[in-house]
N, C-alpha and C positions, 0 to 999 in steps of 0.2 A: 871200895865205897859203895854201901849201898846207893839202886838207880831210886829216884823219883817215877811218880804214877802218872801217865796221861790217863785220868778214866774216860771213855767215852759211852756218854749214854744215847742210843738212839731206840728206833721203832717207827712204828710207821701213827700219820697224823691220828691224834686225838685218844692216844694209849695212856699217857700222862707223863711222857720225858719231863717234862720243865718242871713240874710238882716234887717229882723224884730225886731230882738233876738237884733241886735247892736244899732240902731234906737232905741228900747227901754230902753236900755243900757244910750247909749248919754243920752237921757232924763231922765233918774234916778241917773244919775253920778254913775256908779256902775261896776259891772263885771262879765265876763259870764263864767260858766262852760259846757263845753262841754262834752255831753250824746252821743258819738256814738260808735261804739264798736270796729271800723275802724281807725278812726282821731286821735286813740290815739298814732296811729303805727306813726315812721320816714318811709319816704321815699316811699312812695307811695299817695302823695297829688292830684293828677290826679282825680284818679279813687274814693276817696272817698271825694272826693271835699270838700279839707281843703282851708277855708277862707285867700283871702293873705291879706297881712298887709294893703293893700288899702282898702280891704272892710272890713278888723278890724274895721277899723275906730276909731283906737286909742284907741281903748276897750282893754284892758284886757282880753285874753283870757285863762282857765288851762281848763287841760287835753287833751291839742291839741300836736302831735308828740312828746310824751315824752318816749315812751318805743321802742325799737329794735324791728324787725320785728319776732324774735325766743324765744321775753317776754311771761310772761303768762299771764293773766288777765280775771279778773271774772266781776260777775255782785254784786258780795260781795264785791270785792277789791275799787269798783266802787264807794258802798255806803260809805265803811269805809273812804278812799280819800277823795270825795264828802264832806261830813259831816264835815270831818276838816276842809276843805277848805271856806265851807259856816260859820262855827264858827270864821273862824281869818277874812273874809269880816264883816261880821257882828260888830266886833268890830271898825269898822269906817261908816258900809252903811246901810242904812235901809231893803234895800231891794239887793236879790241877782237871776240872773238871770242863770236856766239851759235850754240849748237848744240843743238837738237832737233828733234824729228817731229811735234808738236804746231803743224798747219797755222793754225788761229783763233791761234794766240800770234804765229807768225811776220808773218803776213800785217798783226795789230793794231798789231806794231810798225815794219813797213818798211811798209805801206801805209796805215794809219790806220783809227780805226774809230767810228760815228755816236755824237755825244755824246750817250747815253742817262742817264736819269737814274737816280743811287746809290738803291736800293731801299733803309728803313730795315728793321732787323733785326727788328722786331714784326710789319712785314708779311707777311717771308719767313718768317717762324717762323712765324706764324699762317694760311699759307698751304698749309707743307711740313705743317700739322698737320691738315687741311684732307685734302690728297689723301690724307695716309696712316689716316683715318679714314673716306671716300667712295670710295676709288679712281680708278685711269686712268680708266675713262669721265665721271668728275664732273668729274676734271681737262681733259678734251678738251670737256665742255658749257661749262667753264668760258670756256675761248678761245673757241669759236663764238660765244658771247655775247658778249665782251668787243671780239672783233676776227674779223670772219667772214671779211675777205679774204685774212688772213696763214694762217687756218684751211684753208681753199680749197689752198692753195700749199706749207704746213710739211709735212715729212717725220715724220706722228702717230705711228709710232714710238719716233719723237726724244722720247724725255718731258722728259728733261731739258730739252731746248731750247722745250720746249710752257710748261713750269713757268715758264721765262726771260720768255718772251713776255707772261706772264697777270700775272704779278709785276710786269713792267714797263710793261704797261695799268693795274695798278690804281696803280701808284704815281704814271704819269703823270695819269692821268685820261682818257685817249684811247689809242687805239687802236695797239700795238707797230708791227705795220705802215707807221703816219705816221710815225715817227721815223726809219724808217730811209731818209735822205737822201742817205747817200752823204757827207754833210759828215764832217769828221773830228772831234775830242776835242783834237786837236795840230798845228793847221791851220799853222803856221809851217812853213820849210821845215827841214828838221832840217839841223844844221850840220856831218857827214858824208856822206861817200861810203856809198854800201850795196849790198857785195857777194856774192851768193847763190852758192852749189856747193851740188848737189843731187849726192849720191852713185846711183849708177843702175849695173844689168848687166843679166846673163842673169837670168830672171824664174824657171827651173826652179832657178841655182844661188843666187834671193836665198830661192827657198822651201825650200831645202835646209841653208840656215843658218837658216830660224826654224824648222824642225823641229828642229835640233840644238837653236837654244838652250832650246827649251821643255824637251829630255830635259834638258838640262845647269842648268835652275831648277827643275826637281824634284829632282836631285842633290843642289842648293842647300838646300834644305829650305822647298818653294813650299807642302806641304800642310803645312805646321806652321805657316808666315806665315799662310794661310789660316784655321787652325784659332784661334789668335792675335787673330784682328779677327774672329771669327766671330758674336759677339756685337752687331757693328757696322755687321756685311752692309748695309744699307738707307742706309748716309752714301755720299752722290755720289760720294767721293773715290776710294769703293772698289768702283764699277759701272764695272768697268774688264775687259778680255780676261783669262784667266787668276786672277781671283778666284772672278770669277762662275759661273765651268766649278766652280773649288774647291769653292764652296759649292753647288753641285746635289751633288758629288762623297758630300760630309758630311751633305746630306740624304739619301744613301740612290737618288736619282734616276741618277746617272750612276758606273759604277764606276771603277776608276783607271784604267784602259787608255780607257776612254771618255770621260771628261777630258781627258785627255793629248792624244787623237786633236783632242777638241773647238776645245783652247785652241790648237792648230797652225793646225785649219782655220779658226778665226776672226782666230787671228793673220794668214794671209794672207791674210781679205779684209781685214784692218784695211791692210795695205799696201798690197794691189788701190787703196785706196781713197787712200790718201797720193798713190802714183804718177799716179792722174789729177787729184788738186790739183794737183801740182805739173808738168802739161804745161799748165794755167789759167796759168803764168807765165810770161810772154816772156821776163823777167830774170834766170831762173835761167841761171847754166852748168853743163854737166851731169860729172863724172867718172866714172868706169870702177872700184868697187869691187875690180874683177880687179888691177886695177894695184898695184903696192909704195904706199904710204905715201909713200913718197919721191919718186916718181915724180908722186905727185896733191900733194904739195906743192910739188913746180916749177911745175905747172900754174897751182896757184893766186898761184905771188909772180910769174908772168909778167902776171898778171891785174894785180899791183899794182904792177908797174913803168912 
């Protein structure tokens, strides 16, 4: 029996996955899941440029605005979701389309990821309550203690990823570092095909559309989104590129033209940083955002014939 297609389209912000992702959509009669780590939130469609109904284009979209801005959400939660969701398309489509920029979601789903153990909610609550009455640095004694080799090695920057770590020593009882074995959470062999297109060009003309789109999400009304959750600033959902500029903006710290400049120049290292995940992947094929739509969609149904 012929397998079914996972296509997955990604690239890095502002290449034009979701234009693409639909277009190819339309032409397979099918439906799209959305890979970003952002889009899944309510209420802030601006700044992580959720697709409106017009450029749905009558597709079918899940995992767009489904959770609260104060939800939790993993890159396991992602797969496990993901996987049901492609099982019940499947049962009418051949083929099923994921599309985002969100490298931890994509990679949890087509490559697997170490079955760590569900953190109960008292912990993470009493933990998140923890750093934000001690601070970063209590937060970072915290892991030195708990796991000093993952300490040695983690990007202590990454708080987010520091908080992951210490959360998941104290719920394991040992050390984040031991867990991560490489084994997978979905160890079977998944029962499709999984094809990647990584959209990719010239690097002056991908920073020349995220400088556009930043002028064209304050157009939108990006400080009024901002001003909206401003109350909220300190939820993970919303330590995102392009808030975070907002909110220095509104404290007075950075004026609008200094925002503006900020959230461009952080938006391109956020892609800097997509673009060398995704040369980590032997599996991807790569398309030529310069090209028609048309043209990257032959590409990809030569891929599937």
């Amino acid at each position: 029996m012929k397998k079914q297609n996972l296509i997955v389209i990604t690239g890095p912000t502002a290449s034009g996955k979701s234009a693409l992702a639909v277009s190819l959509a339309q032409k397979l009669n099918t439906e799209i899941i959305s890979a970003d780590s952002r889009q899944i939130f309510k209420g802030i469609p601006i700044v992580t440029a959720v697709p409106t109904e017009e450029e749905k284009g009558g597709i079918k979209h899940h995992l767009l605005e489904v959770l609260s801005l104060d939800a939790y959400y993993s890159a396991a939660r992602f797969r496990e979701d993901s996987i049901n969701i492609i099982r019940e398309i499947f049962l009418e489509k051949e083929n099923v389309i994921v599309c985002g920029g969100s490298m931890l979601y994509i990679d949890a789903l087509t490559n697997g990821i170490d079955d760590l153990p569900t953190v109960p909610d008292n912990i993470r609550d009493n933990l998140a309550a923890l750093w934000k009455s001690n601070g970063d640095e209590w937060l970072l004694r915290q892991l030195k203690e708990l796991d000093p080799v993952y300490y040695e090695n983690a990007d202590l920057k990454n708080l987010k990823r520091i908080f992951h770590a210490v959360e998941i020593s104290i719920t394991a009882g040992r050390p984040y570092s031991s867990l991560l074995t490489g084994r997978i959470s979905f160890p079977e062999a998944l029962p499709f095909n999984i094809i990647k297109f990584c959209l990719s060009g010239p690097r002056e003309l991908l920073f020349e559309k995220i400088n556009s789109r930043v002028v064209k999400m304050m157009e939108k009304g990006l400080e009024e989104e901002a001003l909206r959750v401003y109350d909220l600033r300190n939820l993970n959902s919303l330590n995102t590129v392009g808030l975070k500029e907002m909110f220095s903006m509104i404290d007075g710290i950075l004026s609008r033209e200094e925002a503006v400049a900020r959230i461009q120049k952080n938006t391109r290292v956020y892609a800097k940083k997509q673009l060398t995940w995704h040369k980590r992947d032997k599996t991807i094929n790569y398309l030529n955002f310069c090209d028609s739509p048309e043209e990257n969609i032959n590409n990809i149904l030569e891929y599937l014939s």
